[in-house]
C-alpha positions in Angstrom: -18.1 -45.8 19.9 -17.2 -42.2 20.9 -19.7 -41.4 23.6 -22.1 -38.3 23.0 -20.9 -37.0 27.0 -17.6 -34.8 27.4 -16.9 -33.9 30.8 -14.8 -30.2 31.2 -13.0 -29.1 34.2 -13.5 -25.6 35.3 -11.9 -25.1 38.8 -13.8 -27.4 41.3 -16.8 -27.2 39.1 -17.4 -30.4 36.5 -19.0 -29.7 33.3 -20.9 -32.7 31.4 -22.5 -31.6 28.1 -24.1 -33.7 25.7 -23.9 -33.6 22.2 -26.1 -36.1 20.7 -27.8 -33.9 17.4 -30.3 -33.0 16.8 -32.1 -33.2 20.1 -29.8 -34.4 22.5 -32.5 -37.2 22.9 -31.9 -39.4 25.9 -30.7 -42.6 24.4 -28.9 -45.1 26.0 -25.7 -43.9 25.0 -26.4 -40.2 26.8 -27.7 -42.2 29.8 -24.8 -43.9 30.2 -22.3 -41.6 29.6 -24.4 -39.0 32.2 -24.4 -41.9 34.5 -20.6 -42.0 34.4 -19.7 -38.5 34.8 -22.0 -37.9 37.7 -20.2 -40.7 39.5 -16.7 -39.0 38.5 -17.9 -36.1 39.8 -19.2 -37.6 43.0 -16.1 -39.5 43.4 -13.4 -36.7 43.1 -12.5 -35.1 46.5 -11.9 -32.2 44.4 -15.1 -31.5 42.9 -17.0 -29.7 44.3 -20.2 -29.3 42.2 -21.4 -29.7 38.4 -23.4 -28.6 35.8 -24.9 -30.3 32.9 -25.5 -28.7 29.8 -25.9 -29.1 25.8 -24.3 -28.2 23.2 -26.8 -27.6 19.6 -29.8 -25.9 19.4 -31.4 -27.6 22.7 -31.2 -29.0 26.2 -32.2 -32.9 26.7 -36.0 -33.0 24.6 -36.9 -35.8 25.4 -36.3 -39.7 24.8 -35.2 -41.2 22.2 -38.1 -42.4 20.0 -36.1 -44.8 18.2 -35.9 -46.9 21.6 -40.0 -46.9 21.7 -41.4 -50.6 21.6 -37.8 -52.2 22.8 -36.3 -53.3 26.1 -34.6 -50.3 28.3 -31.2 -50.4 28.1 -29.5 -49.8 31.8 -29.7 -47.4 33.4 -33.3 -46.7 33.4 -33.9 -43.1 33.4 -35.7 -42.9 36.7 -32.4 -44.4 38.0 -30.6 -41.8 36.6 -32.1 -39.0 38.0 -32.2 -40.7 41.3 -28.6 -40.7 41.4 -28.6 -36.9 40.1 -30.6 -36.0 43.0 -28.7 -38.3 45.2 -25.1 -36.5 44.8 -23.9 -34.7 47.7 -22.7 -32.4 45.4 -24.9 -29.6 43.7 -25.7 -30.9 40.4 -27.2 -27.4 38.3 -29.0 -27.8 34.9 -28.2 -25.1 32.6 -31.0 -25.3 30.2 -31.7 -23.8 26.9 -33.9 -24.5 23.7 -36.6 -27.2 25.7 -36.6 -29.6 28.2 -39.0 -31.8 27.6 -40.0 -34.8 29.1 -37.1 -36.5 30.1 -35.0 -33.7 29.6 -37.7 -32.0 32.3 -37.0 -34.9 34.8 -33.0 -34.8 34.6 -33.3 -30.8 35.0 -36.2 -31.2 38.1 -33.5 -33.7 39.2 -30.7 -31.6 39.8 -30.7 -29.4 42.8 -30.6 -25.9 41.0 -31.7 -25.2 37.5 -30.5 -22.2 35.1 -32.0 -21.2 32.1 -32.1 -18.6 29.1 -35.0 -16.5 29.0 -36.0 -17.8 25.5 -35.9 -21.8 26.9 -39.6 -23.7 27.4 -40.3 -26.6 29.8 -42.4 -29.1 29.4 -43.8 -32.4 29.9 -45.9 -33.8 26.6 -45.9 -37.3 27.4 -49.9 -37.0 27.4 -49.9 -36.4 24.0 -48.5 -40.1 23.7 -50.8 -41.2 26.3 -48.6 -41.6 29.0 -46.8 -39.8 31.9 -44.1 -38.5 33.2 -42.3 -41.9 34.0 -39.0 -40.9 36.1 -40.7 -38.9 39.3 -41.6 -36.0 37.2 -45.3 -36.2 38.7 -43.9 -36.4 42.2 -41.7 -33.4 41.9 -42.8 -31.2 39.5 -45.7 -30.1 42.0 -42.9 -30.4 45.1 -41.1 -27.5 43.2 -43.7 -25.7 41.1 -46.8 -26.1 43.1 -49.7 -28.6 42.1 -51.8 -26.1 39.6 -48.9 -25.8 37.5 -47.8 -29.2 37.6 -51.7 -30.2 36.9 -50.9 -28.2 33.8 -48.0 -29.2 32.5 -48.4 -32.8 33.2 -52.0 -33.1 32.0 -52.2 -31.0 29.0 -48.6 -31.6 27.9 -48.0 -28.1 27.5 -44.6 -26.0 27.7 -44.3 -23.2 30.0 -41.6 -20.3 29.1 -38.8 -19.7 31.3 -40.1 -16.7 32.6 -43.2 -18.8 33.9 -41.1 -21.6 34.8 -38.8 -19.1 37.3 -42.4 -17.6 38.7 -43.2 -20.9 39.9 -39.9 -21.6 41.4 -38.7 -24.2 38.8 -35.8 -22.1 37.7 -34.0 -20.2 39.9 -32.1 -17.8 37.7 -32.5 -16.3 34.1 -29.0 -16.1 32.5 -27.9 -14.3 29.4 -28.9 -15.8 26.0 -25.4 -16.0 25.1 -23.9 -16.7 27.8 -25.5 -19.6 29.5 -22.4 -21.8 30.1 -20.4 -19.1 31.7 -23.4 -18.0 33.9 -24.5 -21.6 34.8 -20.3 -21.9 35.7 -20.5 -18.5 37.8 -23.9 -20.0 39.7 -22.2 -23.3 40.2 -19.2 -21.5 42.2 -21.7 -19.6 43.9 -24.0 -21.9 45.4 -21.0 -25.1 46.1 -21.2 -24.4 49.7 -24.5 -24.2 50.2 -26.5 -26.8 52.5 -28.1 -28.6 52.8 -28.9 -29.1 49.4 -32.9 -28.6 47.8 -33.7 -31.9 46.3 -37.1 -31.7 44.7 -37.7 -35.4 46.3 -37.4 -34.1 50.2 -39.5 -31.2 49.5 -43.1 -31.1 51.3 -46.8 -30.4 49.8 -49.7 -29.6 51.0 -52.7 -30.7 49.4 -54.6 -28.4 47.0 -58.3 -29.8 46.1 -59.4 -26.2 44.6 -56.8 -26.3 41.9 -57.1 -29.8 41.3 -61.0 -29.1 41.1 -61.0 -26.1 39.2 -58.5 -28.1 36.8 -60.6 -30.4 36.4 -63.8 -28.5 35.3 -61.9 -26.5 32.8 -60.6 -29.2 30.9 -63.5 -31.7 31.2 -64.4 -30.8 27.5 -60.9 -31.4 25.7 -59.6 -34.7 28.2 -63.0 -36.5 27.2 -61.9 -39.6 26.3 -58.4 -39.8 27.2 -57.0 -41.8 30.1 -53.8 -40.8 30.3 -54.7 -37.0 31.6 -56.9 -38.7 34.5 -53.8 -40.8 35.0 -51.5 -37.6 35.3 -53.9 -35.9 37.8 -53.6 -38.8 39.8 -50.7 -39.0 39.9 -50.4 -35.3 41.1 -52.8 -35.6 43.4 -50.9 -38.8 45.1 -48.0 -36.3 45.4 -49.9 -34.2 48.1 -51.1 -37.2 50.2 -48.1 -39.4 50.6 -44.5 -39.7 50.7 -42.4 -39.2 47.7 -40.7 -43.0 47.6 -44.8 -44.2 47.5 -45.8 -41.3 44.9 -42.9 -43.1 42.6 -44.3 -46.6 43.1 -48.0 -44.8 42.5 -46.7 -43.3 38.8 -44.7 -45.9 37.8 -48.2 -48.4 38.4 -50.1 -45.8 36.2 -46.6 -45.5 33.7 -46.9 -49.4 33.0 -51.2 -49.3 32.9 -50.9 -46.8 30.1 -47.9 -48.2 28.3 -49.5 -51.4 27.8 -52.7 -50.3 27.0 -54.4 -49.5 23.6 -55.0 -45.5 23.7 -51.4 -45.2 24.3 -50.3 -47.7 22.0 -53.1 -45.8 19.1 -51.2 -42.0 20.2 -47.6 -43.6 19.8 -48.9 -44.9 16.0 -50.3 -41.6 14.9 -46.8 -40.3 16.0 -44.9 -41.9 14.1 -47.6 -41.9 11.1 -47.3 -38.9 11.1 -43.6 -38.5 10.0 -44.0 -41.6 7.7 -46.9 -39.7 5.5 -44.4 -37.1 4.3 -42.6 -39.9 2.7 -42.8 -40.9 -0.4 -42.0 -44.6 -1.9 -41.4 -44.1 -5.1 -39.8 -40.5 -5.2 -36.2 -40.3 -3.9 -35.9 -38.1 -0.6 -33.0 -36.2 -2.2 -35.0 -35.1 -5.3 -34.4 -31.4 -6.3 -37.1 -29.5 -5.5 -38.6 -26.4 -7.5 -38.1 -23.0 -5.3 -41.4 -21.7 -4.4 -41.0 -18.0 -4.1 -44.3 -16.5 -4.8 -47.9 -18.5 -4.8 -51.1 -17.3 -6.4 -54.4 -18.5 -5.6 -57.8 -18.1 -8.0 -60.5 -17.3 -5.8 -61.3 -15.2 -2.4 -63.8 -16.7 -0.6 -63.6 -18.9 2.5 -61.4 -21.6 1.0 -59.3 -18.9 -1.2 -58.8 -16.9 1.7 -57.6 -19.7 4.4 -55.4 -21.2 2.0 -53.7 -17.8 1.5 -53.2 -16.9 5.1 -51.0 -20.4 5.2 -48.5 -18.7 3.0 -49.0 -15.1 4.2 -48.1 -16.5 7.9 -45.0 -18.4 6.3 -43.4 -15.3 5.1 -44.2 -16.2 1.6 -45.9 -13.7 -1.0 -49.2 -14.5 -2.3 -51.0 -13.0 -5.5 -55.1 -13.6 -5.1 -57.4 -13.5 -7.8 -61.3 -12.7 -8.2 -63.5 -11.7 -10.7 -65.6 -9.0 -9.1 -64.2 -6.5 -7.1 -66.1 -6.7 -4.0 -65.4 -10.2 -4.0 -61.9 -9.7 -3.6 -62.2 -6.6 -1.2 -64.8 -8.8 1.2 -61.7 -11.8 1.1 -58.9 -9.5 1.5 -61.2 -7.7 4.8 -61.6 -11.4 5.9 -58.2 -12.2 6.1 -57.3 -9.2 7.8 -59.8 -9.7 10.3 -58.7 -12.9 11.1 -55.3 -11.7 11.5 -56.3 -8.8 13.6 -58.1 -11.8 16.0 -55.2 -13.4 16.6 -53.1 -10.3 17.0 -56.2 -9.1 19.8 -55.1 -13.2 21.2 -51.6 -11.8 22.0 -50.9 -14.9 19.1 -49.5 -12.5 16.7 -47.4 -8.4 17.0 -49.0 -5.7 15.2 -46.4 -5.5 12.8 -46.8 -9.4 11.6 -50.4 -8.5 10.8 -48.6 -6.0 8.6 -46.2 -7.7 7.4 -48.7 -10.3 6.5 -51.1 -8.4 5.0 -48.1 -6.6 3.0 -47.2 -9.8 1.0 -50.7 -9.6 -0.4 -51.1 -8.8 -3.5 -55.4 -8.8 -4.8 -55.9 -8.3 -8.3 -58.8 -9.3 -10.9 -56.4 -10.1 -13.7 -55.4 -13.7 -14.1 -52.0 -12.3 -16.0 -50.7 -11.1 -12.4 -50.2 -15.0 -12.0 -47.3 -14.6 -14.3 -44.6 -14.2 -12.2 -46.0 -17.2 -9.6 -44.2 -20.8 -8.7 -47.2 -22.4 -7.8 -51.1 -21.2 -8.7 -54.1 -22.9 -6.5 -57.2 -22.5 -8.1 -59.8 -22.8 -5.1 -63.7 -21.7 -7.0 -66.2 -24.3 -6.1 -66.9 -28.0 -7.2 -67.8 -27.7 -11.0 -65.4 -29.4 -13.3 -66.4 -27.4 -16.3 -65.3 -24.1 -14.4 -62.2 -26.0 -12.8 -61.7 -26.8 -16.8 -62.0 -23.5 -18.2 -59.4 -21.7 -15.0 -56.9 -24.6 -16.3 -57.1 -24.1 -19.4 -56.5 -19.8 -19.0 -53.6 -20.8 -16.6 -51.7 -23.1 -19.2 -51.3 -19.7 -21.5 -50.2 -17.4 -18.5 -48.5 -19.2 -16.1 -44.5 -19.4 -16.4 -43.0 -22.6 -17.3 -41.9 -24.8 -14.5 -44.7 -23.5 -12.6 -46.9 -25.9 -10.5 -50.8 -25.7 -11.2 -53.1 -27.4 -8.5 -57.0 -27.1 -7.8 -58.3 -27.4 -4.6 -60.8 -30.2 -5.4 -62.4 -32.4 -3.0 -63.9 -35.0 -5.0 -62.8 -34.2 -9.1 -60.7 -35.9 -11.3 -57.0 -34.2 -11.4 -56.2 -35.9 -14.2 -59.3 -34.1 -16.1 -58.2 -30.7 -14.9 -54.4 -31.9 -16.4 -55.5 -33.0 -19.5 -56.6 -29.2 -20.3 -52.9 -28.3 -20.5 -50.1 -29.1 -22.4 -47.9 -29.8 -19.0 -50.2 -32.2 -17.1 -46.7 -33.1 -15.3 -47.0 -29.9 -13.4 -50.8 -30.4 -12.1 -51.8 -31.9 -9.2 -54.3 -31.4 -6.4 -53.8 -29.7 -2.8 -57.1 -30.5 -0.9 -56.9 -28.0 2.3 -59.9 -28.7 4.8 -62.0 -26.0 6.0 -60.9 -23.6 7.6 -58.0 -24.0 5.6 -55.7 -21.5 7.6 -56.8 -23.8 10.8 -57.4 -27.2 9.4 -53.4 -29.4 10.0 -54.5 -31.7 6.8 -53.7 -31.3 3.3 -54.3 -34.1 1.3 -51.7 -33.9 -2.1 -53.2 -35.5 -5.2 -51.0 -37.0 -7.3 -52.0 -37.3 -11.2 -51.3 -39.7 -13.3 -48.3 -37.8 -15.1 -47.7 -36.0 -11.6 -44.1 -35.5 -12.2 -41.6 -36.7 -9.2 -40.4 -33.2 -7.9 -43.6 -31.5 -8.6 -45.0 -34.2 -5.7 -41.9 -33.5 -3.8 -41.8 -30.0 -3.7 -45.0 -29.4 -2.4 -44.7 -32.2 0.1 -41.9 -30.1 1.4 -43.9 -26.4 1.2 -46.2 -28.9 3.2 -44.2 -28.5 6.0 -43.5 -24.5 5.7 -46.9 -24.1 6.0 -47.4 -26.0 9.0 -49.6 -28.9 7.5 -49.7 -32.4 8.0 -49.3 -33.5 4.1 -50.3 -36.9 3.2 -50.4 -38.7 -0.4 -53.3 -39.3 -2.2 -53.9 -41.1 -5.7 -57.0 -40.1 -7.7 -60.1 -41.5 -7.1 -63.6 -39.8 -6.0 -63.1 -38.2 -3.1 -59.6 -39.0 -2.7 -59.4 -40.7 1.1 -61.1 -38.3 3.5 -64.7 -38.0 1.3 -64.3 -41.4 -0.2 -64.6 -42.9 3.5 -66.7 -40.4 4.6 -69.1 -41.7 1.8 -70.1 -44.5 2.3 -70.8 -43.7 6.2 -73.3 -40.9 5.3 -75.4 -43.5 2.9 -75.5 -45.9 6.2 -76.6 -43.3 8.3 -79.1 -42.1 6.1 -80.5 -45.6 5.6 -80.9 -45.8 9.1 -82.9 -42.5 9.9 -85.8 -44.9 7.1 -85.1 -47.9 9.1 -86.0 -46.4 13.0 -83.1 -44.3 14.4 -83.6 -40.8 14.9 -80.5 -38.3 14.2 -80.0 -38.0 17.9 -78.9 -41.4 18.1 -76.6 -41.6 15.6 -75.2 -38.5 16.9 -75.0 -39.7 20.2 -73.1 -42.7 19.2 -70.3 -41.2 17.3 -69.5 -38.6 20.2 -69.4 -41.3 22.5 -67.1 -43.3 19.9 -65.0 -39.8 20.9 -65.6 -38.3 17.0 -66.1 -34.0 17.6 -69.8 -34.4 16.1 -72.2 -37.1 14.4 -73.2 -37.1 10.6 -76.2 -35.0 11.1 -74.7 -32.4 13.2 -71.8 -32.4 10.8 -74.2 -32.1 8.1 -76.1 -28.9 9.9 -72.6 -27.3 10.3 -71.3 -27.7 6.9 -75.0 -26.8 4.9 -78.0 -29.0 4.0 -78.0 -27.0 1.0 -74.5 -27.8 0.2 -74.6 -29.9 -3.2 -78.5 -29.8 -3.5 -79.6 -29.5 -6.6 -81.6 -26.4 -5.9 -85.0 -27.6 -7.2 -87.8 -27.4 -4.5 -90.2 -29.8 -6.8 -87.8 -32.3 -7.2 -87.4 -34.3 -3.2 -86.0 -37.8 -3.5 -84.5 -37.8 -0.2 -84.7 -37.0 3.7 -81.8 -34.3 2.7 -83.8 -33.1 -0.2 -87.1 -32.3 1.7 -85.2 -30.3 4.5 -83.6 -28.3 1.8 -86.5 -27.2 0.1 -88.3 -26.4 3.1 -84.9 -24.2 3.8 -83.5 -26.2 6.6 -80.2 -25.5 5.6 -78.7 -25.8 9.1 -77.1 -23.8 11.9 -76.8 -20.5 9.4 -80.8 -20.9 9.2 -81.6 -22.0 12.4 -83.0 -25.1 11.4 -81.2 -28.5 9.8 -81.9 -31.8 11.5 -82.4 -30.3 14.3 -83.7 -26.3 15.7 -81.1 -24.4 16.9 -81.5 -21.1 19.1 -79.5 -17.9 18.9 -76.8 -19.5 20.6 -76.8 -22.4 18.1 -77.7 -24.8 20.6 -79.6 -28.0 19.1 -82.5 -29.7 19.8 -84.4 -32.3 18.5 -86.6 -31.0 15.7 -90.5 -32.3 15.4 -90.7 -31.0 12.2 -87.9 -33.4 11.3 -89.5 -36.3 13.2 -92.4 -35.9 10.6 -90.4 -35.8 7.4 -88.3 -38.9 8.5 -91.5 -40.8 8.9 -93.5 -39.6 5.7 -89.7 -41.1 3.6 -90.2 -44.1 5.7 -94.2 -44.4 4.8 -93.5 -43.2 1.0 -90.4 -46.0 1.1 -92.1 -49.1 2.4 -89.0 -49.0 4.8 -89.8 -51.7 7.4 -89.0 -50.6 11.0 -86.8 -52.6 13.5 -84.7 -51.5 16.9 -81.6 -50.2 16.0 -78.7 -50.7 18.7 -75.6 -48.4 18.8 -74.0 -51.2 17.9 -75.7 -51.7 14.6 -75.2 -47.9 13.9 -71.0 -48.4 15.0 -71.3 -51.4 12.3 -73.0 -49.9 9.9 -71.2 -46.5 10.0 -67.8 -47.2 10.9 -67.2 -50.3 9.6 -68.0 -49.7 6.0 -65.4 -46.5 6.7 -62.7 -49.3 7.0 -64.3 -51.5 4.5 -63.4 -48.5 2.0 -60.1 -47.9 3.8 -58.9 -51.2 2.7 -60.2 -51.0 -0.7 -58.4 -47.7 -1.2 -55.1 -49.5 -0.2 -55.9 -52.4 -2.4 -56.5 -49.4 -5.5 -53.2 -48.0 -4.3 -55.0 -44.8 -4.1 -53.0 -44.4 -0.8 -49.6 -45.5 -0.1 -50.0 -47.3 3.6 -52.7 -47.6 6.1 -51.1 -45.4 8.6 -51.5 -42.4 5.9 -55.2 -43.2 5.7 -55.2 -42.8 9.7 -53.4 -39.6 9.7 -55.7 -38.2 7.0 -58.8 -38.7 9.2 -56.9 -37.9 12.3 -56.2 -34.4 11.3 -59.1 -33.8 8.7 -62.2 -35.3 10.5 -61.4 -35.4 14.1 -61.3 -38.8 14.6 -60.5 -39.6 18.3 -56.3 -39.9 18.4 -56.7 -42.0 21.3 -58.5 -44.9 18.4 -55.1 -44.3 16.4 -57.1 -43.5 13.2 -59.4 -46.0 11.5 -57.7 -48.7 9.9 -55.4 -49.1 13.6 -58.6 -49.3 15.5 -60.0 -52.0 13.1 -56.8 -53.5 14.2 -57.5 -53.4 17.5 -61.0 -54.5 17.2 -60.2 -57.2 15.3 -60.5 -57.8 11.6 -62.6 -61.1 12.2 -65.3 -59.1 14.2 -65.4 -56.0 11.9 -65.4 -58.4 8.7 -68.4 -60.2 10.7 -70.2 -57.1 11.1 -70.0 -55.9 7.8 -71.0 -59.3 6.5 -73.8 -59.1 8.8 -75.1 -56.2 7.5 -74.7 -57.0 3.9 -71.5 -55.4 2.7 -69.0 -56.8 0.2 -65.8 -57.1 2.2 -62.2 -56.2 0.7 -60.1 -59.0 0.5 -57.0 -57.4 2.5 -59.5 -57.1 5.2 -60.9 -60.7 5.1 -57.3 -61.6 5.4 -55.7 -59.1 7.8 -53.1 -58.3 4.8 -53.6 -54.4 5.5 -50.5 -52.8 5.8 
């Protein structure tokens, strides 16, 4: 097999470059054949220094995922860049695109590092759980100082090039096109110079402020996670001892987190997530419709987010409403929302414009004419849903796709009121829809193939994380959700307060409990609005107008700052239910409330997979990953009832009652 390294000679000065599309991962092959050019260059009297670069749109990104899970195949890369740092000849990097990860380790391993102003450096192992594994903890903070190397290693963010040559990491900015004769002309520059700068040999004094400050302003977002504790360490172990102990230190933490089940759960929603744009029974080379222009019924919160998605993807966007002031309050929203992020330094001026210029607001449903695809986004009433279908059948063009924003209703209902019910299907954005990474795609019954292709694929323009769904109340997301709110209502009757159960699902690492999420979203939201009529906990703080944060006052008081506390008015109406009820009282444990409220969210997992209402277990992980906030580090649902064990969360459902799904009894969940 051809090997992905070339070697060039320029002169005295060797040139490796990889080409190994589309990333010029580090796979064994690109190991190997770096591995043998850096000893030809080291053995040739007449060279007198080299450069590595890459051809394509990037330099080294990273490793190869496709070697994840199997033995290393020699050499290892923190061998490799040992011998890259080892050369007595200057090795420079000449970096554009990103370096990432390992491609951050081979570049910190040469002695001199060039880049293109428009390059970013990084290390985003974190976000897999893990760490720099090949002495990038040890000398990242030897060349760039331990506050950025706290940063980069812990958050797993990039750093631009410009920020990157601040620190010291690069040590010149070369033309954008012209990186491999500048990285050539700084090669013949520096040949003679000694002795040379290995990152390795480099000393560090250390820097307890940063690391403190560090660790206070990220306290909030690493909650949870082991592998940014592990990272600091390992920074931190950098300023106290030699390098060749600092290695030994990181590769001990490498191995702790590789084998370990957070890492293990971030590696699985990885990969989930590039298997939940597939789909199993629609041919990846389908021909897709062209999406050129996309209208959407409706300008209020949901109308509005789902329109800045396109706006922000360059693509043109017709809204609809029926009062005027309705559409002029959406169309202010979603300029002022733009404007935010422009005031961020997120967005220029000019894209606000730009934006804002593809918008097209209108109160007549005929200006959907001309659309590709129409999203009707009104609120939750299937006769309405019904009526906009029906109006859209008559003016929308043929070959257009027609979806509703539903969370809960039947799409194949809102199909049947057309005479193309091939063309319908159901694109349920979460809330804030222009924030939210989730969109959950319904397919009908008579969903036709490319209709569930195309916006699969649009998925992607518009920067969401798109996962199949099949019809059924609630789809995944609410049909889990479900059956955990009915548990933890039950036990509010039965002797928990809404603290606890709050308490216990932030600890379990979810962003808020069922009562908190409840305050934030509306008490109010799908009460039935009559004050006399109170046949639950929910229905008595409604009609007192406990509606939540936006009143001050939901399960719990807020202040100005919306800052909770317990509520004794609350207290009182939990225990009148549970004297009106006949609810006996017992200790509740936070265990009880994990089975009780998470289990039956798997329980309904696997029944959805047994409905084939979703098309594998790892889409049902992503969808609560990126639509609830479930902790990453748990892999989703379904993977941490995996790692539980199926036998003890079948014996706690059975425990508490529950009919169990069969694939769960016998571990047949796939």
């Amino acid at each position: 097999m051809t090997s992905p390294i070339r070697t060039e000679r320029h002169g005295d000065v060797l040139v490796i470059i990889s080409d190994n599309p589309p990333v010029n991962a580090l796979g064994a092959a690109v190991r190997q054949g770096l591995e043998a050019a850096i000893k030809q260059g080291v053995a040739d009297a007449s060279i007198h220094a080299m450069v590595i670069r890459c051809d394509g749109r990037t330099f080294f990104a990273g490793a190869d995922i496709t070697e994840f899970g199997k033995p290393m195949q020699d050499p290892p890369l923190p061998a490799l860049v040992d011998m890259i740092e080892a050369s007595d000849k200057p090795v420079v990097a000449a970096i554009h695109g990103t370096a990432l990860g390992g491609g951050c380790e081979v570049a910190l391993a040469c002695h001199y590092r060039v880049a293109v102003p428009s390059a970013k450096l990084g290390t985003p192992e974190v976000k897999l759980g893990l760490l720099p594994g090949a002495g990038g903890t040890q000398r990242l903070p030897r060349v760039a100082g331990v506050a950025l190397a706290l940063r980069m290693t812990a958050t797993g963010d990039t750093i631009s090039a410009k920020q990157a040559a601040d620190a010291g990491l690069i040590d010149k900015l070369v033309g954008e096109d012209s990186l491999a004769a500048d990285a050539l002309a700084f090669a013949n520059d520096i040949k003679g110079h000694r002795p040379l700068p290995r990152a390795s040999e480099k000393s560090l004094a250390p820097d307890p402020e940063a690391v403190a400050a560090f660790q206070k302003a990220n306290a909030r977002k690493f909650r949870g996670f082991d592998a940014p504790a592990a990272n600091i360490a390992c920074v931190v172990k950098a300023t106290e001892v030699p390098y060749h102990e600092g290695v030994q230190f990181e590769r001990t933490e490498f191995m702790r987190l590789m084998f370990g089940t957070q890492s293990a759960a971030q590696r699985h929603i990885f990969f989930a997530e590039r298997q939940a744009s597939k789909i199993d029974d629609v041919p990846a080379d389908t021909p897709l419709r062209p999406i050129r222009r996309v209208g959407v019924i409706g300008a209020g919160t949901m109308g509005g987010g789902i329109s800045m998605n396109f706006l922000s993807a360059g693509i043109p966007v017709t809204i609809v409403e029926m009062a005027q002031d309705a559409l002029d309050r959406g169309t202010g929203v979603i300029r002022k929302n733009y404007e935010a992020t422009a005031a961020k330094g997120r967005m220029k001026p000019e894209q606000v414009e730009a934006a804002m210029g593809a918008l097209t607001p209108t109160l007549s449903f005929d200006d959907l004419a001309d659309c590709d695809l129409i999203i009707e986004a009104v609120y939750e009433n299937m006769d309405v849903k019904k009526d906009i279908f029906t109006r859209l059948d008559q003016i929308a063009k043929q070959g257009a796709i027609l979806a509703s924003n539903t969370s809960y209703l039947d799409i194949n209902e809102i199909a049947a009121c057309t005479a193309r019910p091939q063309d319908v299907l159901g694109m349920h954005f979460f809330s804030p829809a222009n924030i939210m990474k989730l969109l959950e795609v319904v397919r009908g019954d008579k969903t036709a193939p490319d209709v569930l292709a195309t916006v699969m694929d649009l998925a992607k323009k518009i920067r969401k994380v798109a996962v199949v769904a099949g019809v059924t109340y609630g789809f995944i997301g609410n049909r889990m959700l479900m059956p955990r709110q009915v548990e933890a209502n039950k036990l509010l009757l039965e002797g928990a307060t809404p603290e606890q159960i709050d308490r216990v699902h932030v600890e379990f690492g979810m962003p808020m409990g069922p009562f908190q999420m409840a305050d934030l979203a509306g008490v109010d939201i799908g009460w039935h609005r009559d004050p006399n009529r109170i046949e639950n906990v929910r229905d008595a703080l409604a009609a007192e107008g406990r509606w939540g944060q936006k009143r001050q006052a939901g399960f719990y008081d807020y202040d100005e700052k919306r800052t909770p506390s317990p509520s004794p008015r609350v207290a009182e109406i939990i225990k009148e239910w549970r004297e009106k009820t006949g609810t006996p009282q017992h200790e509740i444990t936070d265990q009880e409330i994990v089975e009780r409220t998470l289990y039956p969210m798997v329980n309904e997992g696997a029944l959805i997979l047994e409905e084939g209402k979703a098309q594998r277990a790892s889409d049902i992980d992503v969808v609560w990953i990126y639509g609830y906030g479930w902790p990453v580090y748990r892999g989703g649902p379904m993977f941490w009832a995996k790692t539980e064990g199926y036998d003890k969360v079948v014996a706690g459902l059975e425990r508490h009652g529950f009919t169990v799904a069969q694939s769960l009894k016998s571990g047949a969940i796939k």
